[in-house]
TORPA-4810 file (N, C-alpha, C, O; in nm, 3 decimals):
<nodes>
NODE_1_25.143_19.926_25.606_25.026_19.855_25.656_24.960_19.938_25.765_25.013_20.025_25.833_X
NODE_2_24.817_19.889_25.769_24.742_20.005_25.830_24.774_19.945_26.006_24.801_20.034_26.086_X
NODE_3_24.771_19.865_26.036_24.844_19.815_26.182_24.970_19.804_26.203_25.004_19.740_26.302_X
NODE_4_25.040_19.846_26.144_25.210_19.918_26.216_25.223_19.961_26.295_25.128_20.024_26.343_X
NODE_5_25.366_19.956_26.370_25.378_20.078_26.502_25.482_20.091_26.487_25.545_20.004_26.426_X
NODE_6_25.546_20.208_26.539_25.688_20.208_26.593_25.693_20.294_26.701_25.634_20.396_26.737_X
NODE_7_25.784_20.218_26.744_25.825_20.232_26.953_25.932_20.353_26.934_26.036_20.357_26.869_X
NODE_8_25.882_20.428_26.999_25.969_20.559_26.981_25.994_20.587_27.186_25.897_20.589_27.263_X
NODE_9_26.114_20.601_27.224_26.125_20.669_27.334_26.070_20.809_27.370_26.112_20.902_27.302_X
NODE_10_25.981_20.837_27.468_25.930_20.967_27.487_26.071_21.018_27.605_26.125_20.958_27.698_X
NODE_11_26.100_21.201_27.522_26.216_21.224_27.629_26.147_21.376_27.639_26.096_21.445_27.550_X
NODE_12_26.171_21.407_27.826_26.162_21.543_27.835_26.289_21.629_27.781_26.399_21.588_27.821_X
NODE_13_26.290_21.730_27.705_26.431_21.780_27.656_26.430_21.931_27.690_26.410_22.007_27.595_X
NODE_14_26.446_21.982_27.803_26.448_22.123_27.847_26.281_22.151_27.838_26.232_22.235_27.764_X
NODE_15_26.215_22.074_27.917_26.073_22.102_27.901_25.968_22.107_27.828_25.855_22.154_27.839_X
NODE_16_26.069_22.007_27.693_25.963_21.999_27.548_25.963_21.844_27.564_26.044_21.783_27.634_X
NODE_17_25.879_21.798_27.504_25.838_21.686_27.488_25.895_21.641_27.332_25.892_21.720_27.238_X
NODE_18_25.928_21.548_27.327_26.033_21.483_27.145_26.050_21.337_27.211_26.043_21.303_27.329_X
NODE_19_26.075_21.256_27.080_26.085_21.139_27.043_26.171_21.124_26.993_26.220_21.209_26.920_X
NODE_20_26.225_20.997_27.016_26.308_20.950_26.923_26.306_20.829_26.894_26.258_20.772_26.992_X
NODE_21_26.347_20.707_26.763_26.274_20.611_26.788_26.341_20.494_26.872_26.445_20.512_26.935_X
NODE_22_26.277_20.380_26.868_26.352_20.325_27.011_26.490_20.231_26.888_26.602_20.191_26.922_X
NODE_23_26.435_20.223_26.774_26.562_20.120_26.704_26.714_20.205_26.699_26.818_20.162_26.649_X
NODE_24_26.699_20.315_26.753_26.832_20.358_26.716_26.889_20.383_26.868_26.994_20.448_26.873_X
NODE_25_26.839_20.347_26.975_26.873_20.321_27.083_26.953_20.178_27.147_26.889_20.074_27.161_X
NODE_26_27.041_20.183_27.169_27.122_20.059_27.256_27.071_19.985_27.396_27.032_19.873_27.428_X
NODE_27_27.101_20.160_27.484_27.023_20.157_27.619_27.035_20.287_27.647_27.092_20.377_27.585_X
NODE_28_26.960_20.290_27.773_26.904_20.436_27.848_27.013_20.425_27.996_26.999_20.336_28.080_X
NODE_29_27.070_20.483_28.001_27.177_20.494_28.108_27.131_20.580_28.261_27.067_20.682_28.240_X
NODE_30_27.147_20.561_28.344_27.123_20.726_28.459_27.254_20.797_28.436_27.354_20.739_28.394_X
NODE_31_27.247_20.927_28.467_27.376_20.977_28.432_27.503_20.995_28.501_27.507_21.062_28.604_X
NODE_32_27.601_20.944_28.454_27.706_20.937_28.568_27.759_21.090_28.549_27.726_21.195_28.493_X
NODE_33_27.907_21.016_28.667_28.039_21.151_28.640_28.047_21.156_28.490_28.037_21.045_28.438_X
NODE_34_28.066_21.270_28.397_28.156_21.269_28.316_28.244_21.317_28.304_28.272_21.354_28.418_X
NODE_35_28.355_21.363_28.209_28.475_21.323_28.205_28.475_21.447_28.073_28.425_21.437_27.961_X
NODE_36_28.550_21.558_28.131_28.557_21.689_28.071_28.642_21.656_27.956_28.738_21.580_27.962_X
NODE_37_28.593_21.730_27.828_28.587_21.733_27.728_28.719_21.779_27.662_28.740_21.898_27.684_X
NODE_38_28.834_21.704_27.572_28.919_21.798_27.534_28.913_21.905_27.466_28.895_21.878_27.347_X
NODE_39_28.920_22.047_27.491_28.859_22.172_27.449_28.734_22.161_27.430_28.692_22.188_27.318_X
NODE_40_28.639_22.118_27.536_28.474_22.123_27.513_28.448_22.232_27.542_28.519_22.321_27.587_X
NODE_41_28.313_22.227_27.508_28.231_22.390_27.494_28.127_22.331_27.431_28.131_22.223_27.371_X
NODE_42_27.992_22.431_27.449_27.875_22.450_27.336_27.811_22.312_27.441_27.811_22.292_27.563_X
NODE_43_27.745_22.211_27.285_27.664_22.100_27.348_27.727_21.989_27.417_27.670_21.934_27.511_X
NODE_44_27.886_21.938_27.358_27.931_21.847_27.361_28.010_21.843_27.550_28.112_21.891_27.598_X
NODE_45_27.876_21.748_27.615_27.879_21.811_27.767_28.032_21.675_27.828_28.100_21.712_27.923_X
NODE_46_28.045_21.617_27.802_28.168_21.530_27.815_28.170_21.416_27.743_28.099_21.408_27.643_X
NODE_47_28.268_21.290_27.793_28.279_21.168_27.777_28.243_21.094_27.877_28.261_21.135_27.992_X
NODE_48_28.211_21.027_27.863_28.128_20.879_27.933_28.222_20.742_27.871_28.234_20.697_27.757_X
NODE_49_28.276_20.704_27.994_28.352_20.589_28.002_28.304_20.428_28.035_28.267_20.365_28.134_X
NODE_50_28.333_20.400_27.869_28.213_20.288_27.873_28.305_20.160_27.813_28.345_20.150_27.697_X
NODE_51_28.333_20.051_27.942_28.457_19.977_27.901_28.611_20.051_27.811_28.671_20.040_27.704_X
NODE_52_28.617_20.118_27.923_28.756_20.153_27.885_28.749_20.227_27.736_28.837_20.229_27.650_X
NODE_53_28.630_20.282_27.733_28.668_20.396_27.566_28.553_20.511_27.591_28.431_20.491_27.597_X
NODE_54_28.601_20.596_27.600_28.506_20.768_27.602_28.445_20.776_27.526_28.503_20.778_27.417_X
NODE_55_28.336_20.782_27.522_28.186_20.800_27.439_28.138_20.962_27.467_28.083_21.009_27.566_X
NODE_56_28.169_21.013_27.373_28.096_21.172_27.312_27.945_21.174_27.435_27.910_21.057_27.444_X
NODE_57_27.883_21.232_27.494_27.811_21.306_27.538_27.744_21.436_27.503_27.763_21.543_27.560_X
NODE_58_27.658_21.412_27.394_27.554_21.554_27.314_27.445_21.581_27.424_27.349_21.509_27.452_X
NODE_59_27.482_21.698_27.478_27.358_21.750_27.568_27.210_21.801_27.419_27.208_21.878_27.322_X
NODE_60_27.124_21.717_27.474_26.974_21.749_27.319_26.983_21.895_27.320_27.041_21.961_27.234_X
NODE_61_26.917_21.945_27.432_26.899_22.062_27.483_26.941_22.203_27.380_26.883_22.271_27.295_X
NODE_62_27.030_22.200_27.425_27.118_22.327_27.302_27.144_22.268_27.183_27.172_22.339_27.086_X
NODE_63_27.137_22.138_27.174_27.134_22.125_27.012_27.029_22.156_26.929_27.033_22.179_26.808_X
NODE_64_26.861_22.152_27.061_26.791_22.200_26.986_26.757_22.327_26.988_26.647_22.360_26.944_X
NODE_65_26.842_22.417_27.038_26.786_22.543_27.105_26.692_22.549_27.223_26.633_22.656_27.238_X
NODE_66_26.670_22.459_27.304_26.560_22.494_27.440_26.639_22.509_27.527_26.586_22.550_27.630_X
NODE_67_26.782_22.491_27.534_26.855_22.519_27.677_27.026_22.592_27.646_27.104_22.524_27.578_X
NODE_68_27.057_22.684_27.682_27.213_22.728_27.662_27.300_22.644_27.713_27.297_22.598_27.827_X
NODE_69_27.370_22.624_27.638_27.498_22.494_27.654_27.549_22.511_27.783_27.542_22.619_27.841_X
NODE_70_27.608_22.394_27.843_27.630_22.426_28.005_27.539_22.470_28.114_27.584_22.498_28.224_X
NODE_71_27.417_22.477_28.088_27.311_22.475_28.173_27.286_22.333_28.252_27.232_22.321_28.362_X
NODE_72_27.321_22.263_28.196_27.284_22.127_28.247_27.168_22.074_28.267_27.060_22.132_28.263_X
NODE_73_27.190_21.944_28.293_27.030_21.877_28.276_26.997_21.825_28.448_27.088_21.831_28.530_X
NODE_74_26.898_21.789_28.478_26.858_21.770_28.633_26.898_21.679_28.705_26.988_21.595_28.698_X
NODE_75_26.798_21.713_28.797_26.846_21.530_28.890_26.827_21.384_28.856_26.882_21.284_28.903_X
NODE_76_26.742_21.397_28.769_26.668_21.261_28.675_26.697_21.226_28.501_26.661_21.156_28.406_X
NODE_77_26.796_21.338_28.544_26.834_21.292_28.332_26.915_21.157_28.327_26.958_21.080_28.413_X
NODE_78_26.916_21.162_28.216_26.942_21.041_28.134_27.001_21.042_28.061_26.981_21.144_27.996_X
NODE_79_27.113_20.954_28.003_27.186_20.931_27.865_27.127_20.847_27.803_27.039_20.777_27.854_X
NODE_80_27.156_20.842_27.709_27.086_20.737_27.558_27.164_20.659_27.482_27.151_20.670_27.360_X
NODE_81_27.216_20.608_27.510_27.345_20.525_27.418_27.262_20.490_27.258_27.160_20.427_27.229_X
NODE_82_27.368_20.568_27.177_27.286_20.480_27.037_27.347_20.362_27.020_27.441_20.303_27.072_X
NODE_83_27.242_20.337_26.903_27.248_20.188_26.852_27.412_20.130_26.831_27.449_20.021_26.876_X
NODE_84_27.498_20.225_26.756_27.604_20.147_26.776_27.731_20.213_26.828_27.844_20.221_26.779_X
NODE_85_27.661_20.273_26.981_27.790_20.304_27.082_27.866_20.407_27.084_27.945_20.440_27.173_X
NODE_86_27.830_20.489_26.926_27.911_20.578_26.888_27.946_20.714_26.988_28.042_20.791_26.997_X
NODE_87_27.823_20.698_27.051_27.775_20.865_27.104_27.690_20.835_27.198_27.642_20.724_27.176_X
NODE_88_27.640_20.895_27.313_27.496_20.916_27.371_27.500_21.064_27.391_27.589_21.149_27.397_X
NODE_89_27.308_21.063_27.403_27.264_21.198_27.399_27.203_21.237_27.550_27.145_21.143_27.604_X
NODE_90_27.207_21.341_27.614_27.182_21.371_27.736_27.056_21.429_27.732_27.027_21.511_27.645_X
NODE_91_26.975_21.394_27.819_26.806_21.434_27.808_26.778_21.447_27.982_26.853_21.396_28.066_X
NODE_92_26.697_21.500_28.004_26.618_21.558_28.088_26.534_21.489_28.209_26.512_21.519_28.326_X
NODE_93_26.499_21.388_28.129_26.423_21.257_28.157_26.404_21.178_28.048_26.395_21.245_27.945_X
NODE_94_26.392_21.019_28.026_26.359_20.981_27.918_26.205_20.928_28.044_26.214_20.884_28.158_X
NODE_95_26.105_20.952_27.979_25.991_20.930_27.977_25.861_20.785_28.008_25.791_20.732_28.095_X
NODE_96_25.900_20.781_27.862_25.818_20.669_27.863_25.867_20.581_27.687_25.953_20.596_27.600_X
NODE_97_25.789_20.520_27.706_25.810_20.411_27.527_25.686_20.395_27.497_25.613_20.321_27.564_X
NODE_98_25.644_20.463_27.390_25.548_20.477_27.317_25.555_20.407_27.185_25.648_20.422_27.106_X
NODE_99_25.409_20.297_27.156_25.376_20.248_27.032_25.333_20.354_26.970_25.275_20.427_27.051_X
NODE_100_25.333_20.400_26.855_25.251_20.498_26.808_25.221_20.446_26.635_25.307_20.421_26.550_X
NODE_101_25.110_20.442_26.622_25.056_20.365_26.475_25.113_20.461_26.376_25.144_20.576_26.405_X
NODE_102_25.128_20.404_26.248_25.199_20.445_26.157_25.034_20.581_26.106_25.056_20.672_26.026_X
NODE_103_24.968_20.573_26.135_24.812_20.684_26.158_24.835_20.798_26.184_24.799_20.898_26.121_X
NODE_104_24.895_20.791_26.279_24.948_20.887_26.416_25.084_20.973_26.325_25.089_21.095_26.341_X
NODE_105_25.192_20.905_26.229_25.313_20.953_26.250_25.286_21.050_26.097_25.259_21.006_25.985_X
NODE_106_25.302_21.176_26.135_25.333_21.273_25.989_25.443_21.302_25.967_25.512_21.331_26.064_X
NODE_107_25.507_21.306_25.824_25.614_21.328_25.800_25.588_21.466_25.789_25.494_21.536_25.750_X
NODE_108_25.766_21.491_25.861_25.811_21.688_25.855_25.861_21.710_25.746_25.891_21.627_25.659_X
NODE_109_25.880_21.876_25.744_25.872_21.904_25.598_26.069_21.906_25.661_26.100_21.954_25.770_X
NODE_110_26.173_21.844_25.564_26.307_21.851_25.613_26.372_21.981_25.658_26.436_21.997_25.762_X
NODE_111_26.337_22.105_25.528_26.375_22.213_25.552_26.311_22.308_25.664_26.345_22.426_25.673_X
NODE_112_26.212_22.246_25.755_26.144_22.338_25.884_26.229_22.306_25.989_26.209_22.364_26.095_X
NODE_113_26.338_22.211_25.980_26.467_22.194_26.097_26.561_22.193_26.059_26.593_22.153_25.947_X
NODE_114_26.666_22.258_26.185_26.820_22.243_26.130_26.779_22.118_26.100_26.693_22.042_26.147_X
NODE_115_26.899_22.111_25.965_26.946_22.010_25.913_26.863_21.890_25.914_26.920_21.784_25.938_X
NODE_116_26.740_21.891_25.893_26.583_21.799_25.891_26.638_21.735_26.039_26.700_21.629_26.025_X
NODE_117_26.631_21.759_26.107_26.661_21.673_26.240_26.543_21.598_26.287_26.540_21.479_26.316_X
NODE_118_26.406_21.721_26.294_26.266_21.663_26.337_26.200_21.617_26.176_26.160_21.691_26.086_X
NODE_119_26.209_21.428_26.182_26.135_21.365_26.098_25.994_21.351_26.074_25.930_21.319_25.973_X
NODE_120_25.966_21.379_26.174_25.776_21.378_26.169_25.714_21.405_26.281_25.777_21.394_26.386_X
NODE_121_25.611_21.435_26.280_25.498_21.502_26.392_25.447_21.344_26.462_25.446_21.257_26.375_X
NODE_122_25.415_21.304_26.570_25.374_21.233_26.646_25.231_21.277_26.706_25.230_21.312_26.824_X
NODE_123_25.103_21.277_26.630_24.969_21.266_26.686_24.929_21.195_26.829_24.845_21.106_26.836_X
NODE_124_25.007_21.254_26.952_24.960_21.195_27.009_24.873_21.250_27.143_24.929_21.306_27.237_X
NODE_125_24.772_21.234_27.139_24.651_21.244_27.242_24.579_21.375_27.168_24.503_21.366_27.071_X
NODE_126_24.630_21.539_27.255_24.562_21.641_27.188_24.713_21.714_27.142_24.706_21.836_27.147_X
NODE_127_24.808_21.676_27.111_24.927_21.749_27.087_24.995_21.661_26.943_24.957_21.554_26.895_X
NODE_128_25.102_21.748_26.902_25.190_21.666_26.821_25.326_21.678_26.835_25.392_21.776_26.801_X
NODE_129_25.371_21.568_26.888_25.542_21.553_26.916_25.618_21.511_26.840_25.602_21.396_26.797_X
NODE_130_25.756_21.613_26.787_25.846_21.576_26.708_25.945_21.477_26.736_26.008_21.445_26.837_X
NODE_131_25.941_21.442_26.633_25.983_21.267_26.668_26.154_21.321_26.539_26.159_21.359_26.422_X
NODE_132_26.259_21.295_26.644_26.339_21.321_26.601_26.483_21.221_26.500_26.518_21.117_26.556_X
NODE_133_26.550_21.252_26.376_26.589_21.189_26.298_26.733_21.209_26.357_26.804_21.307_26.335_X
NODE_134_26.774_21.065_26.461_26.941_21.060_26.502_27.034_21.083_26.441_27.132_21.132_26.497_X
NODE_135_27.034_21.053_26.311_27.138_21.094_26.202_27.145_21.231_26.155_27.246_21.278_26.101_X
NODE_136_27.047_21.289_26.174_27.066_21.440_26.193_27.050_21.558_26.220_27.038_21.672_26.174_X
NODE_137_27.054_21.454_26.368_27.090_21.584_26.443_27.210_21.662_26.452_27.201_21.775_26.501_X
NODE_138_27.300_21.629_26.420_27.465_21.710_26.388_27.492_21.653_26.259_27.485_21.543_26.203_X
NODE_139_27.533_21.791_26.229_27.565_21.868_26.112_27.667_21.753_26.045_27.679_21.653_26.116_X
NODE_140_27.736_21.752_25.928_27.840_21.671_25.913_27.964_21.678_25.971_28.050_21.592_25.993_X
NODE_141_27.955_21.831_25.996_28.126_21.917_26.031_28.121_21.938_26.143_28.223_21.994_26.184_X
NODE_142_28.013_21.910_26.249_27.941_21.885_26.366_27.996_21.720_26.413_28.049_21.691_26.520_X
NODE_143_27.968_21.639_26.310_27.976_21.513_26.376_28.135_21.467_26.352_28.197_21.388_26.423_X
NODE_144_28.186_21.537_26.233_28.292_21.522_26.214_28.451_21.542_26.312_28.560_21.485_26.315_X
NODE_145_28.372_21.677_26.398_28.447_21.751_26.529_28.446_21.652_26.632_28.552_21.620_26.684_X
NODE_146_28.323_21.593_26.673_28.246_21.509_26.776_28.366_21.383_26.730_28.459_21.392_26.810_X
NODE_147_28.379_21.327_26.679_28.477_21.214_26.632_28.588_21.273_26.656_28.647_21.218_26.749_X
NODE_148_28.626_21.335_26.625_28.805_21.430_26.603_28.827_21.454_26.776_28.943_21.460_26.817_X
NODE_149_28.735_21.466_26.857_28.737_21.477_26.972_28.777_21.403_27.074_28.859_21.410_27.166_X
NODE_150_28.658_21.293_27.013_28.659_21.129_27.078_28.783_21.049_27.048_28.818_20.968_27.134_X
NODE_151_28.880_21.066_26.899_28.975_21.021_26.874_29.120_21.052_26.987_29.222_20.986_27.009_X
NODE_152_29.057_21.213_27.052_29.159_21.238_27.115_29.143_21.220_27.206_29.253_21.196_27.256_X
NODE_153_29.047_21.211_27.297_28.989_21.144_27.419_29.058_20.961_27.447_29.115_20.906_27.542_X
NODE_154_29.019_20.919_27.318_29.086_20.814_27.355_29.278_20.782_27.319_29.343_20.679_27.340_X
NODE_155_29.303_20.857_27.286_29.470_20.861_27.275_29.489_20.901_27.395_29.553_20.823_27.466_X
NODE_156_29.448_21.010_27.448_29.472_21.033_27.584_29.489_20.900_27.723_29.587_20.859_27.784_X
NODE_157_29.375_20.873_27.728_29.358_20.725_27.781_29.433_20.624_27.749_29.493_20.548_27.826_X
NODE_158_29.429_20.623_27.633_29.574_20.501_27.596_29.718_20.483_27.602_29.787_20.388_27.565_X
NODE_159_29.759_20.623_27.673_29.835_20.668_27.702_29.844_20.644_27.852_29.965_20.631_27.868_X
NODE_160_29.795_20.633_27.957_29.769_20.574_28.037_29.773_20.479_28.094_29.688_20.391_28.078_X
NODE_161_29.883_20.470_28.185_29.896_20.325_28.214_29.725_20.216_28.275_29.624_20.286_28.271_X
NODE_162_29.709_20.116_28.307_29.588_19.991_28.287_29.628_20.020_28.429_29.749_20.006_28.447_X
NODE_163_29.556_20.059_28.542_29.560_20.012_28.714_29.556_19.921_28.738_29.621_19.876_28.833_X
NODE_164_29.420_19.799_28.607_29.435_19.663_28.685_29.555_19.566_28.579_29.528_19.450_28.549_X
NODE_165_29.658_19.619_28.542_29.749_19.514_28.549_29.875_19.560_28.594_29.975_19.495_28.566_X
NODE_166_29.882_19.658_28.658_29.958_19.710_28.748_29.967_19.596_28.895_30.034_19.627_28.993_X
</nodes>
């Protein structure tokens, strides 16, 4: 329909401007301590302890190539919790929340991104912002590691005695 929208989060990501849309978002976090990575490296910048279970931490940045892994993000970044808790992604700033008419949104061609990550061009004002596809942005053997990680993150912890029933 020619009056559609969809609400896409605007995020600064190492000085680029990208989207993502807002349905695959939970909430927007400020960024805490995190919680070093078992054998981390590359993007995967820690865990984030969220009711007692470590949540994966994907810095965008080097996933998309605008920043070398371990550079870190600023004084004003942000985490992104997705929709179902699995993961959040570390950004720069998240921005703003943008309606943007279904007018506005062009679909990308899949093979012009790793792994079609950027779903479509975002017409907005005199620019066009890639509006990015959460499901893939990591690879399978990518997301597959990211889990294998988190599995051990939380054995670790569970291993651990509870302070408050101590």
């Amino acid at each position: 329909m020619a009056g559609e929208t969809t609400a896409y989060l605007m995020l600064d990501v190492a000085g680029t401007v990208c989207a993502l849309p807002r349905e695959a978002v939970a909430e927007v976090l400020p960024l805490p301590e995190l919680q070093a990575a078992p054998a981390s490296g590359g993007w995967l910048a820690g865990f984030v302890n969220l009711g007692g279970r470590p949540v994966p931490v994907l810095d965008l940045a080097p996933i998309l190539g605008l920043r070398e892994a371990g550079a870190g993000a600023g004084l004003y970044a942000h985490l992104i919790l997705a929709r179902d808790r699995s993961l959040a992604w570390l950004v720069d700033r998240v921005a703003d929340l943008a309606l943007v008419p279904a007018s506005a949104q062009r679909p990308a061609d899949p093979a012009a991104s790793l792994n079609g990550c950027v779903a479509a061009g975002l017409a907005l004002s005199d620019r066009l912002v890639p509006a990015l596809d959460p499901e893939r942005l990591l690879t399978e053997a990518e997301q597959a590691r990211v889990e294998s990680l988190a599995r051990a993150a939380a054995s670790r912890l569970s291993a651990l005695p509870d302070p408050t029933t101590a």
